[in-house]
C-alpha positions in Angstrom: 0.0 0.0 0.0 2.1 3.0 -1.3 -0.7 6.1 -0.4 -1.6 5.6 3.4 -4.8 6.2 4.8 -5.8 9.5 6.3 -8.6 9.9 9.5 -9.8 12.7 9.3 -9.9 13.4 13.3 -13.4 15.0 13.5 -14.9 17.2 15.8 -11.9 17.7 18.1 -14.4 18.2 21.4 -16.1 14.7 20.0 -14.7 11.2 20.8 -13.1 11.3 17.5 -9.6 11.2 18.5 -10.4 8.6 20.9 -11.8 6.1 18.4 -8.4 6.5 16.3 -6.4 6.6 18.8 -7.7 3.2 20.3 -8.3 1.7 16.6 -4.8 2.5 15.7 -3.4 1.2 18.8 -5.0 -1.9 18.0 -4.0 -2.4 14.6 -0.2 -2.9 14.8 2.9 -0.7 14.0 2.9 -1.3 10.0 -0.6 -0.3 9.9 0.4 2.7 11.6 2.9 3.6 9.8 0.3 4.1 6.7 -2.4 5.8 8.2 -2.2 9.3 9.4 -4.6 11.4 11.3 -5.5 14.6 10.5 -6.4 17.0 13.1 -5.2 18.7 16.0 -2.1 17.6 18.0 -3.2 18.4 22.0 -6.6 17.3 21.2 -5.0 13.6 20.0 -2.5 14.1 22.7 -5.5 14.2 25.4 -6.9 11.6 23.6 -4.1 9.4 23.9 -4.1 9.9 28.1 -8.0 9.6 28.5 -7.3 6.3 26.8 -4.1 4.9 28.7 -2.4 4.4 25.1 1.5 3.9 25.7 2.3 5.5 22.1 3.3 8.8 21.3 2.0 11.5 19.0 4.3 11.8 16.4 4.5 14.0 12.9 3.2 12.1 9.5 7.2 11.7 8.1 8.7 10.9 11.3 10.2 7.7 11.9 9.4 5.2 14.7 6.0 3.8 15.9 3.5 6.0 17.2 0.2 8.0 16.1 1.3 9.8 13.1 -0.4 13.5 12.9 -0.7 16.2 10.5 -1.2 19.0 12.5 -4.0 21.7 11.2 -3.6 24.9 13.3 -7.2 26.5 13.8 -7.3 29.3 16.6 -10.0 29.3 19.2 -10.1 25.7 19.7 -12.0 25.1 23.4 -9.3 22.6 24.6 -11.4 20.2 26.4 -14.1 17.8 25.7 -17.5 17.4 25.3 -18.6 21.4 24.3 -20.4 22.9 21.1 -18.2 25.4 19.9 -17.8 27.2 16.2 -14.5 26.8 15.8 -14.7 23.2 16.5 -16.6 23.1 13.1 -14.3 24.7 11.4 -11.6 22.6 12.5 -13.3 19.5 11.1 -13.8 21.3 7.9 -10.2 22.1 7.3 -9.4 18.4 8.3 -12.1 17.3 5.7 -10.6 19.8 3.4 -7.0 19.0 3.7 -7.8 15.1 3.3 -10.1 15.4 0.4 -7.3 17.1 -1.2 -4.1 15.0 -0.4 -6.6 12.3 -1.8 -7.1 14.5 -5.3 -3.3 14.9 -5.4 -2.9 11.2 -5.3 -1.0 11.7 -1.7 -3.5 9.6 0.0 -5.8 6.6 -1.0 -9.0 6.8 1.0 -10.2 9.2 3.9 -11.8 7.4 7.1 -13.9 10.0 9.1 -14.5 10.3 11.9 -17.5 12.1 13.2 -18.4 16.0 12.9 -21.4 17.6 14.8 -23.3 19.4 12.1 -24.8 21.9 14.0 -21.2 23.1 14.8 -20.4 22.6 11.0 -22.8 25.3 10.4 -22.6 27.2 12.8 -18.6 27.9 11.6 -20.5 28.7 8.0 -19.8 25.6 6.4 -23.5 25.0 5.4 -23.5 20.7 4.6 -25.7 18.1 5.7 -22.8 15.9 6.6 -20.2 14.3 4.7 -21.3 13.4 2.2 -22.8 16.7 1.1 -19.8 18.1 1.9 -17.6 15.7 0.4 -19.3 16.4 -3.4 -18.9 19.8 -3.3 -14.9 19.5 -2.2 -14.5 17.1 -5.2 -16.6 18.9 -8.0 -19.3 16.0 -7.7 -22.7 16.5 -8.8 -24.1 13.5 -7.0 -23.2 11.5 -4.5 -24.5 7.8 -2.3 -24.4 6.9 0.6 -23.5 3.1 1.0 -23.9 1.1 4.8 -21.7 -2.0 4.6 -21.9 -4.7 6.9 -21.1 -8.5 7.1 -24.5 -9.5 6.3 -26.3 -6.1 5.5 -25.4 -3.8 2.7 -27.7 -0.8 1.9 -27.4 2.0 -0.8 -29.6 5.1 -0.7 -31.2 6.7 -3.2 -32.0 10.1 -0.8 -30.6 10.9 2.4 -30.5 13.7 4.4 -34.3 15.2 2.9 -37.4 15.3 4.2 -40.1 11.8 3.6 -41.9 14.6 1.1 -39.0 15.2 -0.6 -37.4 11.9 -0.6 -40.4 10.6 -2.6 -39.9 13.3 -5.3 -36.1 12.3 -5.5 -37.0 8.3 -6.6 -37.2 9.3 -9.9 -36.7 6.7 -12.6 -33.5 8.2 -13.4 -32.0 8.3 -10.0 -33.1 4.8 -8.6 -31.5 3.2 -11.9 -28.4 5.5 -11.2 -28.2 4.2 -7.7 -28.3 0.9 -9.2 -25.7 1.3 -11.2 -23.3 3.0 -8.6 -23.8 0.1 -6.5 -23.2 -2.6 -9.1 -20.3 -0.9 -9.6 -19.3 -0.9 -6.3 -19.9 -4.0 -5.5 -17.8 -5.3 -8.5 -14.9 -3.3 -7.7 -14.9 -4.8 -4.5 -15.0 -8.8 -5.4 -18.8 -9.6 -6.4 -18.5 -10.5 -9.8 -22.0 -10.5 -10.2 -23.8 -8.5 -7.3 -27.3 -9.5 -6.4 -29.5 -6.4 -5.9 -32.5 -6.0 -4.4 -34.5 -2.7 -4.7 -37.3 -2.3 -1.7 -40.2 -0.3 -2.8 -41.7 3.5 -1.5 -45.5 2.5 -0.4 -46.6 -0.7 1.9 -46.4 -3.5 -0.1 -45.1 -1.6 -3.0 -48.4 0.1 -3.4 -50.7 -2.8 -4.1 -51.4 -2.2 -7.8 -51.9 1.4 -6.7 -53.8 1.0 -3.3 -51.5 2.9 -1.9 -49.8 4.6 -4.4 -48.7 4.8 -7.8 -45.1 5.6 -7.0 -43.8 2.0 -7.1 -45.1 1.3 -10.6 -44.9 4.2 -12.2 -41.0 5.3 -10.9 -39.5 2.3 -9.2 -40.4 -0.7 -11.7 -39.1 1.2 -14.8 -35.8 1.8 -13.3 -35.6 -2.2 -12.2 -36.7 -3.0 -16.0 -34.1 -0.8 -17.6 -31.5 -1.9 -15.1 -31.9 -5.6 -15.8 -32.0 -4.7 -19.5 -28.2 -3.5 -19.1 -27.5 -7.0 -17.4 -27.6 -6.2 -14.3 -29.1 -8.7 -11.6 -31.3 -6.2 -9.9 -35.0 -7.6 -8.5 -37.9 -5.1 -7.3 -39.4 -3.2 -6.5 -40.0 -5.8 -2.9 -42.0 -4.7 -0.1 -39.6 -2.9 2.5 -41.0 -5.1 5.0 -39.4 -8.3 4.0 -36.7 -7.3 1.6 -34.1 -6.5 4.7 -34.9 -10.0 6.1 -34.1 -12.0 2.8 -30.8 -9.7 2.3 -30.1 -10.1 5.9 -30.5 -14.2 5.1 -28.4 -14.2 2.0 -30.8 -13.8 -0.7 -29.2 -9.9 -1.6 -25.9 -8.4 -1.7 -27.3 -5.2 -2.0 -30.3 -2.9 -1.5 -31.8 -0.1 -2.6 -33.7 2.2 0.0 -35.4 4.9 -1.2 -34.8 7.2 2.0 -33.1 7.7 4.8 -34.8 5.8 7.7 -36.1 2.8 5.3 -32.2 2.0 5.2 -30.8 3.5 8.5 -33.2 1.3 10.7 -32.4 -2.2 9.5 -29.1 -1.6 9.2 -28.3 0.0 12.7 -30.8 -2.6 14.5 -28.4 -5.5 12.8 -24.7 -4.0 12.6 -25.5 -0.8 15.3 -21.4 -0.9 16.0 -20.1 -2.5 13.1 -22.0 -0.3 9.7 -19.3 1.2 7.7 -20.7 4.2 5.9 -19.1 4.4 2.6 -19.4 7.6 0.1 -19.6 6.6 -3.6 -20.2 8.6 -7.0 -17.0 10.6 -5.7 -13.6 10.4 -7.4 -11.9 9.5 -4.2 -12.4 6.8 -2.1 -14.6 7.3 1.5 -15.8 5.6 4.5 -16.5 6.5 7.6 -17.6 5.3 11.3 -21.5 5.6 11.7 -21.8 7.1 14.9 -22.1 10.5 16.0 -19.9 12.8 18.5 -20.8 11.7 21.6 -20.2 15.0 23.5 -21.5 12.9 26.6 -18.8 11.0 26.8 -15.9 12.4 24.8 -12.9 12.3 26.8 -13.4 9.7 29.2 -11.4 6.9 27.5 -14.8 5.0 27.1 -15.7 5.3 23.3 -16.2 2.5 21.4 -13.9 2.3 18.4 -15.5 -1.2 17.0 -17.1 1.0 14.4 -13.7 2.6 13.6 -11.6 -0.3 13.0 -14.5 -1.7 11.0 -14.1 1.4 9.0 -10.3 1.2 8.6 -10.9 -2.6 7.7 -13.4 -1.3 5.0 -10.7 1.2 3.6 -8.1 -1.5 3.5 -10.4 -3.4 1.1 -11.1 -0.6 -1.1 -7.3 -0.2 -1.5 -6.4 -3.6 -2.4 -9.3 -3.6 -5.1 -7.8 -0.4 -6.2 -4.8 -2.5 -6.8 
């Protein structure tokens, strides 16, 4: 592996640095030596003593085992845990920034993330619904997916971050076949020679020959006809209330929800600490723990960084298949 892999610290009053810290500690000195985290030093300093990690913070070319850092300077930072603060937003923008970057430059392979709080995003001026959002505009992207991977559960979103109202306007024909395709691709990339996809419907029971709803025939079907027309295995539209069960089972290697909560709820009752969130439609590689800040807790040693070496597993795939 020739580019390392950056983490992208977070929000630095968050349990961010904790989660790396921890996951890196875990995951051996040649790991280490290929991943760098990019943030503030102190905060990953504090980090490092709230967790009882016998490693130092070191700079990304030094030699030796420890955490590697790039340092971002951003003035104003609270220096302790657990508070809502502007600057703290802008910090994680200018780690986002600086990542997204390197990984445009071809200094870096894929960015892990660790969590931002979006109301602190915003309230720096940096105006995103997440990462993702954010992600698209840093690359020049006009469209972007969100992809949960787990062992047994793997869901790809057609909308996100919109309102139920809007998400229904969003399954067009055109974007449900796109979201298809993205995560055909995907899944290709990464192994499946020939992914099995399963695309849930909008309405209960798909609408019941338009009982409740024409939405199902009129934009999901179309997009399933032309998709399987273009070879690819793609079923649907399937009732949301049993498609999660026969992916969960083996059936699926993929599916299509048509919102936000028809994909987050499965997924996080199944996999709550293992999901990898994964960004695709981007020109650089993305994934991400799928868990928020944690402001509760942050600094306490006690964050769970399952989710993060799950996502620094995930990023390790995504290399190799880059070859």
């Amino acid at each position: 592996m020739n580019a390392p892999i950056v983490i992208t610290m977070g929000d630095p009053s968050g349990v961010g640095a904790e989660v790396s810290v921890k996951a890196l500690a875990e995951s051996g000195e040649a790991f280490r030596k290929q991943t760098i985290v990019i943030g503030d030093r102190d905060t990953m300093e504090r980090a490092v003593a709230a967790c009882g990690v016998d490693l130092p913070v070191i700079g990304p070319e030094a030699s030796g085992d420890g955490i590697r850092v790039d340092h971002v300077e951003v003035e104003g930072l609270p220096g302790r845990f657990g508070v809502l603060d502007p600057s703290c937003g802008e910090a994680a923008f200018r780690y986002i920034d600086r990542a997204t970057t390197a990984c445009l430059e071809g200094r870096a392979g894929c960015i892990v993330t660790a969590p931002i709080n979006k109301e602190a995003l915003n309230s720096a001026g940096h105006h995103y619904d997440g990462h993702t959002g954010m992600l698209a505009h840093l690359t020049g992207s006009g469209s972007s997916w969100m992809l949960l991977a787990s062992e047994r559960l793997n869901v790809i979103h057609t909308s996100t971050h919109v309102s139920l109202k809007d998400a229904i306007g969003r399954a067009t024909t055109e974007r449900v076949l796109e979201t298809i395709r993205i995560g055909h691709a995907h899944f290709q990339r990464m192994g499946v020679e020939a992914p099995r996809i399963a695309v849930a419907g909008i309405n209960p029971h798909c609408g019941e020959n338009g009982l409740f709803g024409r939405e199902d025939d009129e934009q999901i079907a179309p997009a399933v006809e032309a998709a399987r027309a273009e070879g690819i295995d793609a079923t649907g539209p399937i009732s949301a209330d049993t498609v999660y069960h026969r992916a969960y089972q083996g059936a699926f290697d993929l599916v299509i929800a048509q919102y936000h909560d028809q994909g987050h709820i499965p997924i996080k009752l199944v996999a709550f600490d293992s999901a990898v969130n994964v960004s695709l439609g981007l020109p650089i590689r993305r994934c991400s723990v799928d868990h928020g800040t944690a402001f509760d807790i942050a600094g306490t040693g006690k964050a769970n960084h399952v989710n993060m070496l799950s996502a620094l597993s995930y990023a390790n795939r995504m290399m190799d298949a880059a070859g």
